[in-house]
N, C-alpha and C positions, 0 to 999 in steps of 0.2 A: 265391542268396547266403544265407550262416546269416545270420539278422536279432540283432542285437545292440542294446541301447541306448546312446547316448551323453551331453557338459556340457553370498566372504560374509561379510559382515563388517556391524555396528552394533546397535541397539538392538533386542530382542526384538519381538516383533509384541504382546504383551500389556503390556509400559512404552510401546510410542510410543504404543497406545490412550488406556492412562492419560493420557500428557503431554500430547496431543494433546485430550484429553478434558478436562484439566484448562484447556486454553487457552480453550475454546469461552466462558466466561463470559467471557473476556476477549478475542475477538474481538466487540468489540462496532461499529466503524466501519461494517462492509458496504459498499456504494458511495458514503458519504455522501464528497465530495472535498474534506475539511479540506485546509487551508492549512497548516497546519505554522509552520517555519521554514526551508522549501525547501532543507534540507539530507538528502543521502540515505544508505542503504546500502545496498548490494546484493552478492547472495552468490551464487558459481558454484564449479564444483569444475574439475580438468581438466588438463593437462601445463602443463610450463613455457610454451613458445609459447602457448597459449592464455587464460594469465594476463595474457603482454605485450601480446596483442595488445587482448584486455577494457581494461588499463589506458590506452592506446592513447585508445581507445574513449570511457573516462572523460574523460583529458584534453582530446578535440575540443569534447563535451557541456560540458565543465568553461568551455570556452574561448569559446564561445558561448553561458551563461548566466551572467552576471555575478551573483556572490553565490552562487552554487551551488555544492554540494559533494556530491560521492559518493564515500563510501568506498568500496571495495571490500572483501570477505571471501572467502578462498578456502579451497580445500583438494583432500585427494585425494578420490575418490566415497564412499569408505564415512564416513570423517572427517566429512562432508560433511555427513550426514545423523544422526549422533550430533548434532551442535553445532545443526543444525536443529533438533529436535526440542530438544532443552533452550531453546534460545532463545526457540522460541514459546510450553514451558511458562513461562519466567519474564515473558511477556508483552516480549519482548525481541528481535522477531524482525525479522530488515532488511527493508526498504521493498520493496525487490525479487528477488527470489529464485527462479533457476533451479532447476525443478522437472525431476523426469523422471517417465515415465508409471508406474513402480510406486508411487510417493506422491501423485501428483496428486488421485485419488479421495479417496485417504486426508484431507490435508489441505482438501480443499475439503468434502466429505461433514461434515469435524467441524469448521466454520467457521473455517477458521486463514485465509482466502484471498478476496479481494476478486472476484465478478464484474464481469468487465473491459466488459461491455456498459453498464454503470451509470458510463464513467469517460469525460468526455465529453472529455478531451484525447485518447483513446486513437481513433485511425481502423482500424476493422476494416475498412472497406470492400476493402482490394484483399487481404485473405485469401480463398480457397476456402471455401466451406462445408465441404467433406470436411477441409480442414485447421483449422478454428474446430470441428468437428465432434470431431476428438481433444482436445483439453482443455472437452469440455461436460460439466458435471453438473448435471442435472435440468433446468433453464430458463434456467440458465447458463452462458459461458465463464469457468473461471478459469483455463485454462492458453494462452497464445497457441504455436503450434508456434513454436522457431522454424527448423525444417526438417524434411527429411528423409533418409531414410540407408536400409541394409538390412543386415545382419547378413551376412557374409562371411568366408572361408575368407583370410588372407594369407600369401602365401610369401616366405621370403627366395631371389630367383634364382640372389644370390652362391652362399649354400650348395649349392643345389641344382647349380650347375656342379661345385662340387666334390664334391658325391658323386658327380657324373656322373649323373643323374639330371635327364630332361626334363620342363618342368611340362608338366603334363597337359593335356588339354581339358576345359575345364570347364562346356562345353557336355554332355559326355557322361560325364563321369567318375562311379564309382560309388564307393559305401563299399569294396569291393573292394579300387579302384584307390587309395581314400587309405589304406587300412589297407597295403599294399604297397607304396607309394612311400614314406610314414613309416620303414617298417620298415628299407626298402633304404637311405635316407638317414641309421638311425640306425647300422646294420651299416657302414657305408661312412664315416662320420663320426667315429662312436668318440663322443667326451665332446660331440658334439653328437647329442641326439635330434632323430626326424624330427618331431613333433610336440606341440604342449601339448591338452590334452584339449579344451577348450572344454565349459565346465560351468559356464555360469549358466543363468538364467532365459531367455532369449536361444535359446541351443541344444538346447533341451528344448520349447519350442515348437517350431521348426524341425524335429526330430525327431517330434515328434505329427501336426505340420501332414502330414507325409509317410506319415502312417498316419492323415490324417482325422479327428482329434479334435484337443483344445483344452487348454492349460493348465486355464483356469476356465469352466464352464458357462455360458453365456450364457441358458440355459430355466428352469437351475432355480439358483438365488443361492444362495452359501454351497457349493454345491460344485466338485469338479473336472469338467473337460471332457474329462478321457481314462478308459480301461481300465486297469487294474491291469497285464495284459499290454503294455502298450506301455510303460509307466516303466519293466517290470523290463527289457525286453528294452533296455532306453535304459543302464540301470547295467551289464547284461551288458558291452554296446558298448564302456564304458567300460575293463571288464576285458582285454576284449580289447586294447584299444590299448595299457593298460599291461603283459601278458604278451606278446602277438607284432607288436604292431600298431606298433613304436618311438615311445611315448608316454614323459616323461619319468616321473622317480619320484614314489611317494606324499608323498613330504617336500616335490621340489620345489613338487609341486603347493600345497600347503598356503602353505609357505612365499610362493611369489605371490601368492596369496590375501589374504595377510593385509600383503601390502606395498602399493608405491605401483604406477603404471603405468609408470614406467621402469627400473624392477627384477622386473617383470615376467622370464618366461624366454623368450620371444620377441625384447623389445628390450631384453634381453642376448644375442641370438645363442645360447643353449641350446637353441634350436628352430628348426625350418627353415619349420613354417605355426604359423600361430595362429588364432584365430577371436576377431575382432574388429568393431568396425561400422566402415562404410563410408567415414564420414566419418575414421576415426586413420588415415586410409592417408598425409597427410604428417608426424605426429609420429609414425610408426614408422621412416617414411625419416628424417627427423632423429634419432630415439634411435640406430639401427644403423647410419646413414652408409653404407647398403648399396640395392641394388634391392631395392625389395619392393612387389609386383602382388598386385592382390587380383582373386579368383576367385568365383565361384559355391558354393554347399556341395554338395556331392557329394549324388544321389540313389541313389533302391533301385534302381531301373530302367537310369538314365543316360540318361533325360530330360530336361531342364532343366525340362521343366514340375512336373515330379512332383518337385523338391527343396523344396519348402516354404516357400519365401523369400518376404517381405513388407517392406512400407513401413514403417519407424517415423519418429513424430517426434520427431526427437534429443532435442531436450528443449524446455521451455516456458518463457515468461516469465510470472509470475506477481506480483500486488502482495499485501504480505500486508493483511489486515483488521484487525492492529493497528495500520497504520503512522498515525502524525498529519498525512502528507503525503501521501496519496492524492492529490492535482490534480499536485503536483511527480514522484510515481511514477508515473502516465498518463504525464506530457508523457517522463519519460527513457526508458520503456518505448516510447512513439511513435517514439522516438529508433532505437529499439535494432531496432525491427521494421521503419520506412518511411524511415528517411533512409541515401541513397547512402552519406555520410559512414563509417556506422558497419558500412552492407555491405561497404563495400569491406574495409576490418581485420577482419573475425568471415571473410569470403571462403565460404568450404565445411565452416570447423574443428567449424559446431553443425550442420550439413548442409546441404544444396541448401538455398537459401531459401524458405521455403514463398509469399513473397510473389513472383507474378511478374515484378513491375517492379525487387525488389532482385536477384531472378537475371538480370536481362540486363544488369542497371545490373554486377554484379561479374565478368560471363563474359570481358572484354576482359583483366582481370586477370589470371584466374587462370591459374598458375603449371603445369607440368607436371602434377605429382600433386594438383591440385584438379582441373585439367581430366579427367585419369583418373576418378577418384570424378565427376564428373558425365555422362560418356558410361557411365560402368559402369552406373549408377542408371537413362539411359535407355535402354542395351541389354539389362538386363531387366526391362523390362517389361512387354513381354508374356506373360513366364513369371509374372510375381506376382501372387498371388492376392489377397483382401481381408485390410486389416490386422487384426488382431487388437485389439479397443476397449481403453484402458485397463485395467490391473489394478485390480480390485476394491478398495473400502475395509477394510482387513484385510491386506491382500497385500502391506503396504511392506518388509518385510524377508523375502518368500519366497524371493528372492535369495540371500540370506545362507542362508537355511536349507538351499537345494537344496545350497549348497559345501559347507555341515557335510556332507551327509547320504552328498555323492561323496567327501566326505575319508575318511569313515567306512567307504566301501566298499573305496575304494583302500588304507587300511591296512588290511585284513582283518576288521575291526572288528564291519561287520556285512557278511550275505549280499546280496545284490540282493533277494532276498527280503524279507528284514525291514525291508531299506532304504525297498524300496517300498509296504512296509504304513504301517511310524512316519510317514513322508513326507507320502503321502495326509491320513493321520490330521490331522499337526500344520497341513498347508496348511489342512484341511476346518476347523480349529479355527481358526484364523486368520481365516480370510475369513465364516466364520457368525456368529463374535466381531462383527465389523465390522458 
């Protein structure tokens, strides 16, 4: 097979330093667990479903501590992380705060974040060590998982009947077989394309992983963990899907980018797969009212071993180190990780529960496409290899950086070439900064 490469939005990686940097004299609490006035906030990003259900959540917590209060704050991911980032510079930030792994180093390395082993309402005891393990920095945890998921290829079935096109095995299927089924679905489809690119931070590991290097060095700090040759050949990839491979356009691509996740070109039906994590598999059946199975990502070989797929933890629960309620953010963070209550309404939407006792307490529950996403996660697993540790301090907006830098290739802008030089450069500058 010709080896190709393959797939942003918030604050620059040199302001959130600043902001963040500015906060650190005003993260002064640490574990200490003031009292407050047992009133809370806490802040998540995510679809509609998953605000009602948080809210849900709120009101059980609300209903069984009398006198207590949690607001909520939401937004879509990138929103998300703009307002974060100003709120803890204005020393302003919520009590509790879903974190994901490209910030977690960040804000806990520059004191924005409470270690949660100092918070004596919080029971770590029935997490894994390999899962308290994902949000540790240096002797402490500050991020609690609260699940797990894996990055995945999803198809709309509906469409794919109608281009006449059968999903494939994805046991065996190769970049080959998706560059050719895309194509045939977009030839067959007309003003549906077979495919959106998949071009964050996300699919660019996944693509490394498969050629045996690493986004970020883990030997030597401050820099990348891949070859120069493996990013370009990742942007080639990209070209290809957009020239023969039936990838949507350079506009559309941008355009999603810079929207929410329901306007996305997937769950508008512009695309027949997407690459998405494991756990959106029932808010895409909800946005599209359609069948849509999620797959394995396509390997060089058509191995499943050799496709590069791994564990992440969805995202974390975190309390900030400015809050004045640290004992009242332990006790709803206890809430939120070890009680039935609040397993049952979160269900699989932040992934598999990384706590065992809440994943058996929600399995009677769940629903068709939760149950999907939790046989999918354990029928590969013995293809998947070790996670990948948190992103580096410096690395909260490499995200964003990578969409600029595929927007830039897809509108002709720059070369894969120079893509992959400025890229490196600006990552290496990032994460050294840090």
């Amino acid at each position: 097979m010709k080896k190709f490469s393959r797939p942003a939005r918030t604050l620059t990686a040199a302001s959130l330093a600043v902001v963040l940097g500015l906060s650190m004299g005003a993260c002064g609490n640490g574990g200490s667990e003031s009292a407050g006035d047992g009133n809370l906030r806490f802040s998540w990003w995510g679809s509609d479903p998953r605000h009602e259900a948080t809210q849900e959540i709120i009101d059980i917590y609300e209903s069984n501590n009398e006198g207590v209060t949690v607001a909520g704050e939401f937004s879509d991911f990138s929103g998300y992380w703009d307002k974060l980032a100003t709120t803890t510079a204005g020393r302003d930030a919520p009590d509790v705060i879903t974190m994901d792994e490209k910030y977690i180093m960040e804000y806990a390395g520059r004191g924005a974040l409470t270690d949660l082993t100092e918070l004596e309402n919080l029971d770590l005891s029935k997490f894994p060590e390999a899962a308290l393990d994902l949000g540790r920095y240096e002797d402490g945890v500050y991020g609690l998982s609260t699940g797990q998921n894996a990055y995945s290829v999803m198809v709309n079935a509906d469409l794919f009947a109608e281009a006449g096109v059968e999903i494939p095995d994805d046991s065996t299927w190769t970049w080959d077989d998706y560059y050719e089924i895309s194509a045939t679905i977009s030839e067959n489809l007309g003003e549906v394309a077979g495919t959106d690119y998949g071009a964050l931070d996300g699919d660019l590991r996944i693509w490394l992983r498969q050629n045996d290097e690493k986004l970020y060095s883990e030997d030597e700090p401050g820099t990348v963990g891949y070859s120069q040759e493996n990013l370009l050949s990742w942007f080639e990839h990209l070209l290809h899907v957009r020239d023969t491979g039936g990838g949507v356009s350079a506009a559309q691509f941008t355009e999603a980018a810079a929207g929410t996740f329901e306007a996305e070109n997937f769950p508008t039906k512009k695309t027949a797969m997407g690459w998405y994590w494991s756990n959106q598999l029932g808010a895409l059946r909800a946005a599209t009212g359609d069948d849509i199975r999620i797959l394995r990502v396509p390997s060089p070989s058509g191995n499943a071993e050799d496709n590069g797929m791994y564990y992440k933890a969805s995202m974390y629960w975190s309390v900030s180190s400015q809050s004045d309620n640290q004992a009242a953010a332990a006790d709803f963070v206890n809430f939120l990780a070890n009680d039935p209550a609040a397993a049952e309404k979160m269900l699989v939407d932040r992934g598999v529960p990384a706590n065992p006792e809440m994943a058996a307490a929600i399995e009677p529950k769940l629903d068709e496409s939760q149950q999907t996403v939790v046989s999918f996660l354990e029928e590969i697993e013995p293809e998947v290899s070790d996670s990948p540790k948190p992103s580096p301090i410096g690395a909260g907006t490499v995200q964003e950086t990578i969409v600029r830098y595929v927007g830039e290739v897809l509108f002709d802008n720059l070369t894969p070439e120079e893509a992959t030089e400025q890229l490196t450069a600006e990552i290496e500058g990032m994460i050294s900064a840090g």
